[in-house]
LOTORMI-904486 format. One record per residue: residue in three letters; residue number from 1; x, y, z of N, C-alpha, C in turn. Coordinates in steps of 0.02 Angstrom, whole numbers, plus 50000, padded with zeros to 5 digits. Layout:
{r->ALA k->NUM n.u->X n.v->Y n.w->Z ca.u->X ca.v->Y ca.w->Z c.u->X c.v->Y c.w->Z}
...
//
This chain:
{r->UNK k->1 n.u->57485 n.v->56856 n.w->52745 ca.u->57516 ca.v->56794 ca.w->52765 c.u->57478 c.v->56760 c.w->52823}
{r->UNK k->2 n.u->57451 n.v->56793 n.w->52877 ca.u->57434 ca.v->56786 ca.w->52925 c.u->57364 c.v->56745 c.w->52916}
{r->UNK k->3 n.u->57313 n.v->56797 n.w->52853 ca.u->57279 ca.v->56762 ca.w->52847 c.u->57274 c.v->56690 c.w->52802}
{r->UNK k->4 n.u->57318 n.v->56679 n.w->52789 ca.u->57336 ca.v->56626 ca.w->52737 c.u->57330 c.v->56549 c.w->52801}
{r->UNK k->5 n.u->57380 n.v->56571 n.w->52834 ca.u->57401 ca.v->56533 ca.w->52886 c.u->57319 c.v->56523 c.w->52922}
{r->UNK k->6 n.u->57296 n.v->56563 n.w->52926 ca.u->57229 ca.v->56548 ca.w->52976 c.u->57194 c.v->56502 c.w->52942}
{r->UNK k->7 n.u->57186 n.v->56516 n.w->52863 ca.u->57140 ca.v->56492 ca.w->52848 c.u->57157 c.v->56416 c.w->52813}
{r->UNK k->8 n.u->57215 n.v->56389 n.w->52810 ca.u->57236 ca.v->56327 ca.w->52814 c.u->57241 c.v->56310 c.w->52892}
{r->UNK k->9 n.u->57244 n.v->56325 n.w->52935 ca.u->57233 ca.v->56292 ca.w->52999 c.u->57162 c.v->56282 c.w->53014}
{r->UNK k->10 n.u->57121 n.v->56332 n.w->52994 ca.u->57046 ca.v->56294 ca.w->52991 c.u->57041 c.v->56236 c.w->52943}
{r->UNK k->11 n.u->57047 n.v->56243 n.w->52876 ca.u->57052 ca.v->56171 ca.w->52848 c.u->57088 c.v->56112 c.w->52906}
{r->UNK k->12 n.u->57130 n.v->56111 n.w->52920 ca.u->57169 ca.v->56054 ca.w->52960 c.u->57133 c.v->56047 c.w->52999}
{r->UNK k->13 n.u->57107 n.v->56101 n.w->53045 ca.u->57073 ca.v->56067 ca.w->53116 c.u->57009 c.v->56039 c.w->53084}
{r->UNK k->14 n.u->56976 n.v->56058 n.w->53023 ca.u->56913 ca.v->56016 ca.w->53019 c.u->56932 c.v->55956 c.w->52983}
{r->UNK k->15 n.u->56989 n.v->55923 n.w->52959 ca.u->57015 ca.v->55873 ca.w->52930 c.u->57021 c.v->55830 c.w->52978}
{r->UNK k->16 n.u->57059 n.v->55875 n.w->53041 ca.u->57095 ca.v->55825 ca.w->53106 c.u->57004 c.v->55830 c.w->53153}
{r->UNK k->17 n.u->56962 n.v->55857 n.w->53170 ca.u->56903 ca.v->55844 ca.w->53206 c.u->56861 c.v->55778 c.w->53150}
{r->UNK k->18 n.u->56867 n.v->55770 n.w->53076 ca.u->56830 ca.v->55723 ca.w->53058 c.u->56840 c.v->55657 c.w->53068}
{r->UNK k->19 n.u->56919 n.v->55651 n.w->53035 ca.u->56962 ca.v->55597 ca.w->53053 c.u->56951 c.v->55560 c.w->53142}
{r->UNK k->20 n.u->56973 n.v->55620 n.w->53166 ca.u->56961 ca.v->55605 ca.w->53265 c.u->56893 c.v->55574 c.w->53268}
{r->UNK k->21 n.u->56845 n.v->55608 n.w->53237 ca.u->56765 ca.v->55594 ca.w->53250 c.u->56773 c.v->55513 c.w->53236}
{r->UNK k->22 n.u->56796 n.v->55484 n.w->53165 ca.u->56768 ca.v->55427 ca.w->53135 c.u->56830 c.v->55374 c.w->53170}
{r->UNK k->23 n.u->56891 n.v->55398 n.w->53207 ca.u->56924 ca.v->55343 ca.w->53225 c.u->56882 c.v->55329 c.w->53288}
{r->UNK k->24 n.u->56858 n.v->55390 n.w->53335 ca.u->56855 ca.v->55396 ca.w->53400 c.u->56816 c.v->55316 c.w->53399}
{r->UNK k->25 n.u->56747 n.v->55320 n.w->53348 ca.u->56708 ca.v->55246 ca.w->53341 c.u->56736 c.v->55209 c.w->53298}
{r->UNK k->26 n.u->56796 n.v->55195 n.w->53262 ca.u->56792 ca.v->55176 ca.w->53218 c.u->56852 c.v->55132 c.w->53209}
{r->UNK k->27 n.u->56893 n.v->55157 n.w->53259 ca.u->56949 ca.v->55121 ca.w->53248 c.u->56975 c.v->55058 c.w->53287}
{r->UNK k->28 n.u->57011 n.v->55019 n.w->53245 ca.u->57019 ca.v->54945 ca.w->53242 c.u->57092 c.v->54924 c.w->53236}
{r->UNK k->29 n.u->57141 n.v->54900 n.w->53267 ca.u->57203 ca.v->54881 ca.w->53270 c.u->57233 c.v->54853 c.w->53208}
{r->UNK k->30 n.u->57166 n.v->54810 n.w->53190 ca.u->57206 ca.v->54770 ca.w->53120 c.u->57164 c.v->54807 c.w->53061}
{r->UNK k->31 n.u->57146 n.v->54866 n.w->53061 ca.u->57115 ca.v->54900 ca.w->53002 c.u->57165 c.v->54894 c.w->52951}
{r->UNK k->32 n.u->57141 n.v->54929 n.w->52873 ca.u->57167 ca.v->54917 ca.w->52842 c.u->57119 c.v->54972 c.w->52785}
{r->UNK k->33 n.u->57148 n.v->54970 n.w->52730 ca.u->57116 ca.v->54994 ca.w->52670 c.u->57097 c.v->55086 c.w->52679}
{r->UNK k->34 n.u->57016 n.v->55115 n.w->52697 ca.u->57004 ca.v->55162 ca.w->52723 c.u->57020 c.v->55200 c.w->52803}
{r->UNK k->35 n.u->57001 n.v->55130 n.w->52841 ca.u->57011 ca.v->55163 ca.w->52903 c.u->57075 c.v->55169 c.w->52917}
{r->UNK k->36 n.u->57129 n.v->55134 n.w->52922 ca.u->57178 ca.v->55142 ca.w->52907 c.u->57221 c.v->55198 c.w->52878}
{r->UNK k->37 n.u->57187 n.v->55228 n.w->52804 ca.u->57231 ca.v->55289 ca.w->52799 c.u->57182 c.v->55339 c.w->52848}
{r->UNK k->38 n.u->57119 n.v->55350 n.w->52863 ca.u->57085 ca.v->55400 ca.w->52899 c.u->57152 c.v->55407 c.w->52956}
{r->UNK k->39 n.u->57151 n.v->55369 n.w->52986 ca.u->57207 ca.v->55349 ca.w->53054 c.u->57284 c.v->55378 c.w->53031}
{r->UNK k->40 n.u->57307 n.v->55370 n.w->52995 ca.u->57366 ca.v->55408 ca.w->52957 c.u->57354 c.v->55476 c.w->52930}
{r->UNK k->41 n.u->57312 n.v->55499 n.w->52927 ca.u->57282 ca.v->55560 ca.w->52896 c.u->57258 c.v->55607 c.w->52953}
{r->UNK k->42 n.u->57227 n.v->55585 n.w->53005 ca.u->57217 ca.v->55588 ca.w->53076 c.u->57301 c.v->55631 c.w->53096}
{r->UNK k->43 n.u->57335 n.v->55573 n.w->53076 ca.u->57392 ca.v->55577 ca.w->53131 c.u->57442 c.v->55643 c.w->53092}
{r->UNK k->44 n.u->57452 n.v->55631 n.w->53030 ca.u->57501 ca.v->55698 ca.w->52986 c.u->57443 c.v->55771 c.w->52997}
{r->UNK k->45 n.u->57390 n.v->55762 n.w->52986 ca.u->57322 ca.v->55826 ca.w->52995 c.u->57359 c.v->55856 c.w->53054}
{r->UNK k->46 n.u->57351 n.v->55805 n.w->53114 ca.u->57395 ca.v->55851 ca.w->53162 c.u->57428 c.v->55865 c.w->53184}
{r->UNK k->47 n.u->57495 n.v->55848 n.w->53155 ca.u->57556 ca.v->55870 ca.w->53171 c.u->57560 c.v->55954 c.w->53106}
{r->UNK k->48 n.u->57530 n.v->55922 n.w->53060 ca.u->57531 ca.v->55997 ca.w->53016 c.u->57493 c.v->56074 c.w->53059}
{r->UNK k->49 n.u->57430 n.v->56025 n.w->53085 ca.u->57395 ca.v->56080 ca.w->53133 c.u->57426 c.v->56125 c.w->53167}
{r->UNK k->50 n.u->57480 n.v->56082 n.w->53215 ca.u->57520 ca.v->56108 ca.w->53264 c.u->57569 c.v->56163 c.w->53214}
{r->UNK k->51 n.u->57617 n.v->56136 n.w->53181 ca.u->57669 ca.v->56197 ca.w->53152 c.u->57612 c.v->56276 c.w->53129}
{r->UNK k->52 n.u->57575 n.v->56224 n.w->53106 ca.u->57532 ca.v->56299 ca.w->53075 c.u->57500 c.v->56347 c.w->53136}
{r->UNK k->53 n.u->57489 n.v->56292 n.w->53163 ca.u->57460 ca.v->56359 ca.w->53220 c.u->57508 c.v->56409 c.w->53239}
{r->UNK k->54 n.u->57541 n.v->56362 n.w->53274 ca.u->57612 ca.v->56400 ca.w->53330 c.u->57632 c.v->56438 c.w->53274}
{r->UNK k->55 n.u->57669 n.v->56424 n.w->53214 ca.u->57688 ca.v->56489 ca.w->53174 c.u->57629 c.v->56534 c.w->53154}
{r->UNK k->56 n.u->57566 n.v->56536 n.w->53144 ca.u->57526 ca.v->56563 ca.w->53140 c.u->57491 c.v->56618 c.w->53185}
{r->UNK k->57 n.u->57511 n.v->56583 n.w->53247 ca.u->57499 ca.v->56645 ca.w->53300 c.u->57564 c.v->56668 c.w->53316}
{r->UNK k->58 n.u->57645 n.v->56651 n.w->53289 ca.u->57681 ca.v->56689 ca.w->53298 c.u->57688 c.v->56737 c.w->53261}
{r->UNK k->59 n.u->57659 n.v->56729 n.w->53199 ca.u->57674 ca.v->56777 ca.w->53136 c.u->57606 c.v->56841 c.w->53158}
{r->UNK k->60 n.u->57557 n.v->56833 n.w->53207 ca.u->57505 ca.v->56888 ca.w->53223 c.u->57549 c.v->56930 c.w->53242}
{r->UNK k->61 n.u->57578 n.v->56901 n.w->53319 ca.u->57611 ca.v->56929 ca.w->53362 c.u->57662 c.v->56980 c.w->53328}
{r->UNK k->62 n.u->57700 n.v->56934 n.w->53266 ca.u->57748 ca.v->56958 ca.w->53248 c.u->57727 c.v->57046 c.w->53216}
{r->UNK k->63 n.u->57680 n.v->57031 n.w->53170 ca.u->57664 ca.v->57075 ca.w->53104 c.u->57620 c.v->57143 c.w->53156}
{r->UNK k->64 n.u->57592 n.v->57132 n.w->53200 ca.u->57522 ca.v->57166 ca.w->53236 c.u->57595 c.v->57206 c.w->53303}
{r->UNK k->65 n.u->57644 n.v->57186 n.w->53301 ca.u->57670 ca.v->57215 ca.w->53362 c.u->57731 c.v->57253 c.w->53380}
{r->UNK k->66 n.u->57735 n.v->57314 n.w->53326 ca.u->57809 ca.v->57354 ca.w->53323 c.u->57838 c.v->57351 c.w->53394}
{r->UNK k->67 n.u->57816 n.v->57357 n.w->53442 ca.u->57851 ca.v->57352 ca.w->53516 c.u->57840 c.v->57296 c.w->53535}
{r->UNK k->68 n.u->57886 n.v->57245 n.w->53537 ca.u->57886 ca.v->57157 ca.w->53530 c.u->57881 c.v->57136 c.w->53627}
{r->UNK k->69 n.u->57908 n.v->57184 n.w->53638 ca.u->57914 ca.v->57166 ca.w->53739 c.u->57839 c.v->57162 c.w->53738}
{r->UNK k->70 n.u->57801 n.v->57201 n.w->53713 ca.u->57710 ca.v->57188 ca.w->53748 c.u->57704 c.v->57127 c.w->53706}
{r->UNK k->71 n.u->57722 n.v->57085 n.w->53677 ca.u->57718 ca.v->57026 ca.w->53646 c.u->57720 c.v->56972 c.w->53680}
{r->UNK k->72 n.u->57771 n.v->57008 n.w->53725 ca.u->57800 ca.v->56940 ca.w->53771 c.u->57747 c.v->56877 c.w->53788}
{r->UNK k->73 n.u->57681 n.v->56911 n.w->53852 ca.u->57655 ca.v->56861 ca.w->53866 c.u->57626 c.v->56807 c.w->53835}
{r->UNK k->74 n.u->57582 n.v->56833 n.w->53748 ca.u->57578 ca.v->56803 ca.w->53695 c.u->57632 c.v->56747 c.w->53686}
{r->UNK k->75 n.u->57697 n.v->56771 n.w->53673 ca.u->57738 ca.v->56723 ca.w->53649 c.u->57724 c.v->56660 c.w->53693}
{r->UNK k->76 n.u->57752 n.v->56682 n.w->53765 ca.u->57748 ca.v->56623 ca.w->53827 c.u->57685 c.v->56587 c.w->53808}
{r->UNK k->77 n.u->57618 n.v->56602 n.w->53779 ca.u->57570 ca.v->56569 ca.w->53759 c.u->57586 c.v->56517 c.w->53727}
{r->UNK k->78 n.u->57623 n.v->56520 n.w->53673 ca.u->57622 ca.v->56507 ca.w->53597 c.u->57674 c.v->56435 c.w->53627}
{r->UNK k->79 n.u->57712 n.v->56462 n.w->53661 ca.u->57766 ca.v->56410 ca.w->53701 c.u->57722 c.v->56365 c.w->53764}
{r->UNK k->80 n.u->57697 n.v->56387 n.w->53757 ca.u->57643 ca.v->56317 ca.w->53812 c.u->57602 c.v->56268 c.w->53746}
{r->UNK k->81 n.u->57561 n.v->56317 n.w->53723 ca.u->57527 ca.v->56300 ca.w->53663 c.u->57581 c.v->56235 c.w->53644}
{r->UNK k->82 n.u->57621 n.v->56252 n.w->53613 ca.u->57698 ca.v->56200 ca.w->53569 c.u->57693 c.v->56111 c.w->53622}
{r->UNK k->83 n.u->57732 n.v->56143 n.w->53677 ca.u->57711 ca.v->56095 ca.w->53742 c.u->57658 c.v->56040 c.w->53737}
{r->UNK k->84 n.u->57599 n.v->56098 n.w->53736 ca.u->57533 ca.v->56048 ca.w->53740 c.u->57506 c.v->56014 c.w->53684}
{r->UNK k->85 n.u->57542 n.v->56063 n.w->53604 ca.u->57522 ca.v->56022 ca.w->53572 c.u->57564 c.v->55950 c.w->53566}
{r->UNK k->86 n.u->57632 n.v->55929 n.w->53580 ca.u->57670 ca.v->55876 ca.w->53563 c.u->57624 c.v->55840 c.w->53624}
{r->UNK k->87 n.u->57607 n.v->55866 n.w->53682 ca.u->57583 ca.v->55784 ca.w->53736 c.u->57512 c.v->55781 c.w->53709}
{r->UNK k->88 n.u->57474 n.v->55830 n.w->53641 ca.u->57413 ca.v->55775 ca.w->53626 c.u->57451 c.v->55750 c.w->53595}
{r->UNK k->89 n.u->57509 n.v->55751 n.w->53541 ca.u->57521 ca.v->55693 ca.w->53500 c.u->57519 c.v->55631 c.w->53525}
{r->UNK k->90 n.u->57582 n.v->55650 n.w->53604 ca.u->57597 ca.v->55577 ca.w->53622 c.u->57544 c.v->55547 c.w->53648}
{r->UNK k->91 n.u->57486 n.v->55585 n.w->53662 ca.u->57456 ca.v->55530 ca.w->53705 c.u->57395 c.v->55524 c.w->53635}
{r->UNK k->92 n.u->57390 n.v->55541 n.w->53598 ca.u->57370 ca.v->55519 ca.w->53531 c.u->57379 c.v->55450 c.w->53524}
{r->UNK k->93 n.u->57451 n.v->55451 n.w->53531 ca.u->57488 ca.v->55363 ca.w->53516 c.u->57465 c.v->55330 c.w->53562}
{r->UNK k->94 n.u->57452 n.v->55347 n.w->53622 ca.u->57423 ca.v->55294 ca.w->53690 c.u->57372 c.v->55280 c.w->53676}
{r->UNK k->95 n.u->57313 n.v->55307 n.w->53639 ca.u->57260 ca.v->55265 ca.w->53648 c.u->57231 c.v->55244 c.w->53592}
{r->UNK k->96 n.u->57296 n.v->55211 n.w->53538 ca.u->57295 ca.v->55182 ca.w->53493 c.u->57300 c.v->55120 c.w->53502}
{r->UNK k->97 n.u->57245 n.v->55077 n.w->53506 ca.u->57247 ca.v->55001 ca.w->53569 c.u->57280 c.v->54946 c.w->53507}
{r->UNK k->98 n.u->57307 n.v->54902 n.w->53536 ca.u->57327 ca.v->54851 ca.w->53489 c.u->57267 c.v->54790 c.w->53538}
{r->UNK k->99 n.u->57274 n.v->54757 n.w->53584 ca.u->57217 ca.v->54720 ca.w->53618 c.u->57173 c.v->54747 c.w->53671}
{r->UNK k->100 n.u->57114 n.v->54712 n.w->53674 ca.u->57083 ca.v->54731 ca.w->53736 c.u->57092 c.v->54661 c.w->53808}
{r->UNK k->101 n.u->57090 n.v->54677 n.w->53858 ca.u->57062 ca.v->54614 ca.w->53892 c.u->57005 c.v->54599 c.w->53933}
{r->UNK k->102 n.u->56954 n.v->54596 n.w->53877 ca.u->56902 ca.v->54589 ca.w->53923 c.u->56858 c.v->54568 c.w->53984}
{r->UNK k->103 n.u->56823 n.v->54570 n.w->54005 ca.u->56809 ca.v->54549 ca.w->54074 c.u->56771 c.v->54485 c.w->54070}
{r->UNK k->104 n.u->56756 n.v->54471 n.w->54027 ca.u->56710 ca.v->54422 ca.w->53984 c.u->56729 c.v->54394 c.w->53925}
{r->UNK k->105 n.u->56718 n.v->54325 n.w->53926 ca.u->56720 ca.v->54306 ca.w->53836 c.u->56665 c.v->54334 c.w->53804}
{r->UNK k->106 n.u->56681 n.v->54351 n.w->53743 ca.u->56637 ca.v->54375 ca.w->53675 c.u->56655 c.v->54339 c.w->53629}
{r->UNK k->107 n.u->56595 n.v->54318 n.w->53583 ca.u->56625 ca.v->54323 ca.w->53539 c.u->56594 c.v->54376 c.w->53467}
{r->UNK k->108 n.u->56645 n.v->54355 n.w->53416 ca.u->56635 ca.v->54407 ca.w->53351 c.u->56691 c.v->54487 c.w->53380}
{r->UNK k->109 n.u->56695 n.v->54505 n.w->53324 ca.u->56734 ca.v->54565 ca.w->53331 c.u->56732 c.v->54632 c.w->53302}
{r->UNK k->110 n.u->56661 n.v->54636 n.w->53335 ca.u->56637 ca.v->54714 ca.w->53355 c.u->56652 c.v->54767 c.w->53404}
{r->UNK k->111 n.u->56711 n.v->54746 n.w->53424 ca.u->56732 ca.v->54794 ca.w->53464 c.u->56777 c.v->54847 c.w->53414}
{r->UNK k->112 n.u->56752 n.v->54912 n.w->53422 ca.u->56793 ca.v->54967 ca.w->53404 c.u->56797 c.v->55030 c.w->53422}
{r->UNK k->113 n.u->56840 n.v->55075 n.w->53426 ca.u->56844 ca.v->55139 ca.w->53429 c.u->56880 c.v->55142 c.w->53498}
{r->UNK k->114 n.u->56886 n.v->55222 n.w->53512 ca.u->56959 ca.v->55237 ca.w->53587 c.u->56889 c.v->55232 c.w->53642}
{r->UNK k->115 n.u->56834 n.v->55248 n.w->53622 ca.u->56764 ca.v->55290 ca.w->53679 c.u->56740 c.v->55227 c.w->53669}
{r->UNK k->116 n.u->56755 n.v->55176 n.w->53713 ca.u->56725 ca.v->55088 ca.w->53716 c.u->56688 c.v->55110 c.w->53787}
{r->UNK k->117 n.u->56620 n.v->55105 n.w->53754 ca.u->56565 ca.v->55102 ca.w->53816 c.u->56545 c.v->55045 c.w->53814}
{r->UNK k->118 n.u->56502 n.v->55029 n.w->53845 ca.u->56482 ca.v->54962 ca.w->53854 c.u->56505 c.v->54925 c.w->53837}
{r->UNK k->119 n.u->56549 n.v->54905 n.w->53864 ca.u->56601 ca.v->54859 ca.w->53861 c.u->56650 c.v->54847 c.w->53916}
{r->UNK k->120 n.u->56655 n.v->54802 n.w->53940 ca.u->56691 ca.v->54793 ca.w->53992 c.u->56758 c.v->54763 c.w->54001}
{r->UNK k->121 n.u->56803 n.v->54824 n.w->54027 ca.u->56881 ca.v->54811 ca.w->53988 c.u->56926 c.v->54802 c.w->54043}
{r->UNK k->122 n.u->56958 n.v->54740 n.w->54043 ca.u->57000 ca.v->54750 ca.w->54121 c.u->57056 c.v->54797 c.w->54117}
{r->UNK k->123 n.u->57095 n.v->54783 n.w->54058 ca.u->57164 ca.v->54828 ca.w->54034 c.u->57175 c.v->54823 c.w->53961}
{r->UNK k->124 n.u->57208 n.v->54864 n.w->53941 ca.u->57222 ca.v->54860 ca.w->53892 c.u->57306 c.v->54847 c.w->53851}
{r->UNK k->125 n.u->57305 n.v->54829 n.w->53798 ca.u->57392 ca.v->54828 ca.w->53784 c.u->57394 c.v->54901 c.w->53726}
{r->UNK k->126 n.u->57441 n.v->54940 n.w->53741 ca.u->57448 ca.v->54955 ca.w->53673 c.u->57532 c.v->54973 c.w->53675}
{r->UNK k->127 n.u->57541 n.v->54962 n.w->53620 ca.u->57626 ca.v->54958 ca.w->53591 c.u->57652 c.v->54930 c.w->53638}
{r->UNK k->128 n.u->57619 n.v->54855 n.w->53646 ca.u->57667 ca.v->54806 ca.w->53680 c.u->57647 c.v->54819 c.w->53770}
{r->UNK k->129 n.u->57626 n.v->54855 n.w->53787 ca.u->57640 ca.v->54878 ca.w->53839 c.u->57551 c.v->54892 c.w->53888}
{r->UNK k->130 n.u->57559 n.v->54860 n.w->53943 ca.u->57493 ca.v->54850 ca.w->53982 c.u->57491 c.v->54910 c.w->54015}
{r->UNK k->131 n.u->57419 n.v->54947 n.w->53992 ca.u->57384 ca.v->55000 ca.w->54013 c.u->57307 c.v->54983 c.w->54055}
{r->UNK k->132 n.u->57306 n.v->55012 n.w->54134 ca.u->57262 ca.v->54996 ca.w->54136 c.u->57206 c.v->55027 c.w->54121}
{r->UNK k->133 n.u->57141 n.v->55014 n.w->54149 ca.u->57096 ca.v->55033 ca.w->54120 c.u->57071 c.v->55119 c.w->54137}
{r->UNK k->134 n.u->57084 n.v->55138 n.w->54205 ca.u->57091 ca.v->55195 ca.w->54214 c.u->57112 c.v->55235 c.w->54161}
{r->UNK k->135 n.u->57187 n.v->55234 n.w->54181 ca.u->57211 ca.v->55283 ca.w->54126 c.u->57227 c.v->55291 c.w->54064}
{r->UNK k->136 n.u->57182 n.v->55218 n.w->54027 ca.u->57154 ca.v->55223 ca.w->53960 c.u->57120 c.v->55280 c.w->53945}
{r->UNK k->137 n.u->57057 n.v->55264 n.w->54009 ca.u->57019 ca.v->55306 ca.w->53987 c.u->57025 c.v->55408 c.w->54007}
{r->UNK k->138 n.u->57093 n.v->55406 n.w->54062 ca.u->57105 ca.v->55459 ca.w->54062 c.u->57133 c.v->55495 c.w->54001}
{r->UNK k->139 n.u->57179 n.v->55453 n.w->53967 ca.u->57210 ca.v->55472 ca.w->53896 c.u->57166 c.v->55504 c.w->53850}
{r->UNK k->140 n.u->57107 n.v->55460 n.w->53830 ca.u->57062 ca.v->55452 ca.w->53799 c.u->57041 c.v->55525 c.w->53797}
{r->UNK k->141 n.u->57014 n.v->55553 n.w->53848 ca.u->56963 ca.v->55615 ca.w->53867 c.u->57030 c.v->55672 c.w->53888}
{r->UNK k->142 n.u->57089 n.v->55648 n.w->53889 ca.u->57123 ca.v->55717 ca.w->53869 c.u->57135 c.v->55729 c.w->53799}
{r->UNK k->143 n.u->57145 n.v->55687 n.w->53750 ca.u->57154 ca.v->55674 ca.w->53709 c.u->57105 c.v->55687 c.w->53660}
{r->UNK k->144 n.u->57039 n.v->55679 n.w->53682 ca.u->56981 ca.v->55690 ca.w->53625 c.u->56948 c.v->55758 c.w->53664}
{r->UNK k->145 n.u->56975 n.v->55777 n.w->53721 ca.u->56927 ca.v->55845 ca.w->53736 c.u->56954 c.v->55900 c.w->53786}
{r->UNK k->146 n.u->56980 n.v->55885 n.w->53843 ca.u->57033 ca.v->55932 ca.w->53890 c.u->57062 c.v->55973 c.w->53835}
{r->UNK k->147 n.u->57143 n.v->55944 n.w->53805 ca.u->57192 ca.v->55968 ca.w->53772 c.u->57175 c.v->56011 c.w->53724}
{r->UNK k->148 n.u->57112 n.v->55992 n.w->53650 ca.u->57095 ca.v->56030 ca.w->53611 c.u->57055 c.v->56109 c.w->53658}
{r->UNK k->149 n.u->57019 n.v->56098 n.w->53708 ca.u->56996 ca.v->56147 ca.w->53737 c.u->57052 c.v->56190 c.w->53765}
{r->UNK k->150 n.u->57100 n.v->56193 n.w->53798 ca.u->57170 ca.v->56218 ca.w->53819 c.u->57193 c.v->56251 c.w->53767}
{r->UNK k->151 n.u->57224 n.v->56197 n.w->53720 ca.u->57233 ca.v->56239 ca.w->53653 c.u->57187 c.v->56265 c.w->53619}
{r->UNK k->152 n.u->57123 n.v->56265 n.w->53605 ca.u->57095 ca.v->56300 ca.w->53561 c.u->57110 c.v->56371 c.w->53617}
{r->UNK k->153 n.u->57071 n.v->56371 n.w->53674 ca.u->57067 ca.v->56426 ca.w->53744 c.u->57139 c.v->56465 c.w->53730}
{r->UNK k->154 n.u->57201 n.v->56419 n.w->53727 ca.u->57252 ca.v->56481 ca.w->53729 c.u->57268 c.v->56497 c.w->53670}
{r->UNK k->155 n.u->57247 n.v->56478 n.w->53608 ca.u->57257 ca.v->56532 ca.w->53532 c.u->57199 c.v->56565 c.w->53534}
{r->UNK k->156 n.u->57139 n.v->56558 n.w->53566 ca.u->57105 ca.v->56644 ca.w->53572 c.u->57138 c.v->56679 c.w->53637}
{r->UNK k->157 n.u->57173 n.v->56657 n.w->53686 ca.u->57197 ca.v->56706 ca.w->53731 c.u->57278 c.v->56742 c.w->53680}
{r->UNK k->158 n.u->57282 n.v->56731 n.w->53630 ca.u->57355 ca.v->56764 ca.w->53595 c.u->57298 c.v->56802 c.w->53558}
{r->UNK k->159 n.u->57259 n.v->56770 n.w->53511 ca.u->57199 ca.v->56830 ca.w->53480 c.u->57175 c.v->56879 c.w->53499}
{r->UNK k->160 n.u->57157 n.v->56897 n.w->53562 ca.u->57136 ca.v->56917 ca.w->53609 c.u->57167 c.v->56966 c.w->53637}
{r->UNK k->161 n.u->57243 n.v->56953 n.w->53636 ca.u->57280 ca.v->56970 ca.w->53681 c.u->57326 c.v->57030 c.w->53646}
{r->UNK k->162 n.u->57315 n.v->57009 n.w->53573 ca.u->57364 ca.v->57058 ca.w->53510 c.u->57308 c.v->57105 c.w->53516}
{r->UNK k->163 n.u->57243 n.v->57078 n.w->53478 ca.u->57179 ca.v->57148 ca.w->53461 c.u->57173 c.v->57189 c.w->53545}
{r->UNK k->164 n.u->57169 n.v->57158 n.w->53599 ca.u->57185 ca.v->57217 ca.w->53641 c.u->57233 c.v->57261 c.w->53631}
{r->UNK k->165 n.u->57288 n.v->57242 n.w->53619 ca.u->57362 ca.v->57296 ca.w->53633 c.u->57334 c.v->57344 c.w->53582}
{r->UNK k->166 n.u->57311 n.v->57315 n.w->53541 ca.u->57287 ca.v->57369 ca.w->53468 c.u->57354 c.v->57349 c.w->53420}
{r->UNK k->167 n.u->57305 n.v->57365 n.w->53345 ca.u->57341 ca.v->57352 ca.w->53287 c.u->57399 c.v->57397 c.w->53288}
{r->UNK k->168 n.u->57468 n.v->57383 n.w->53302 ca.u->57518 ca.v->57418 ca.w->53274 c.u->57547 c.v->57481 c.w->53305}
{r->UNK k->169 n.u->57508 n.v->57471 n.w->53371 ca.u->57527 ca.v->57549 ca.w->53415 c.u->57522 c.v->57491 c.w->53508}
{r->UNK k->170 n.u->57597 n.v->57504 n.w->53505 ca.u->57606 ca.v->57466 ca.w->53594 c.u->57518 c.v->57502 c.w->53640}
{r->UNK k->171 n.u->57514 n.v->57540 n.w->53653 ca.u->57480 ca.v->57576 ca.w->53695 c.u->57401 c.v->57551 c.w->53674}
{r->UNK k->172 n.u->57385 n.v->57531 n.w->53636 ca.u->57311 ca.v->57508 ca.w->53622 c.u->57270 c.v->57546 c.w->53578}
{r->UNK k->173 n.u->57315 n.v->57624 n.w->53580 ca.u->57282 ca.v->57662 ca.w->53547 c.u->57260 c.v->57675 c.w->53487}
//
């Protein structure tokens, strides 16, 4: 089971890293057609990610650990893990821009993607609501790189943490 679960959560995370990759440049408020479902596909990839994981490293814990108390700290993992994965969702949604306001007129409308370099942005709106430019870009870089590192970091600290205790014997032995 366990491995079942692993190996559909690798599919997802390379579904949810491609998607991430092609919105990170790619995405556009009034998309439509492809980019558009990428961006919807993006967004269900990782919410599936999340259940699969968290049950995925609960079912290690579960199956690998006749004495469930040495489990414990694992679990508390798995329960941060949960945590951290719902605030990438939400901030998923934050740096889904509906306008920019630039510092400059432009024209044409080549502006795209969350990682807007060169480009000079006073604030931004998204869902109605004025974000400035700071913590756009703080969203941005928890969102495309902090959070996945945290979470990836604490499902090898539950990996890690079961194959120490040892397969199926509390004591390691």
């Amino acid at each position: 089971m366990t491995r079942l679960l692993a190996w559909i959560a690798a599919a997802l995370a390379a579904v949810v890293v491609a998607t991430g990759a092609y919105s990170a440049f790619r995405y556009r408020p009034d998309a439509s057609g492809v980019a558009r479902a990428v961006h919807r596909v993006h967004a269900v990839a990782g919410w599936a990610l999340g259940v699969v994981l968290v049950l995925g490293l609960a079912a290690v814990i579960w199956e690998r650990r006749p004495d469930r108390r040495h489990g414990l700290p694992a679990f508390a993992v798995i329960a941060v893990l949960a945590v951290l994965l719902v605030v990438e969702v939400r901030i998923g949604r934050r740096i889904a821009w509906d306008q920019l306001a630039l510092s400059a007129v432009t024209t044409g409308t080549g502006i795209r993607g969350v990682v807007l370099h060169d480009v000079a942005v006073k604030y931004v709106i998204v869902g109605g609501r004025e974000v400035g430019w700071g913590e756009f870009r703080r969203h941005v870089w928890l969102h495309l790189l902090v959070l996945p590192t945290l979470i990836a970091g604490g499902a090898g600290f539950v990996v890690w943490w079961v194959r120490r205790q040892g397969a199926g014997h509390p004591s390691g032995e």
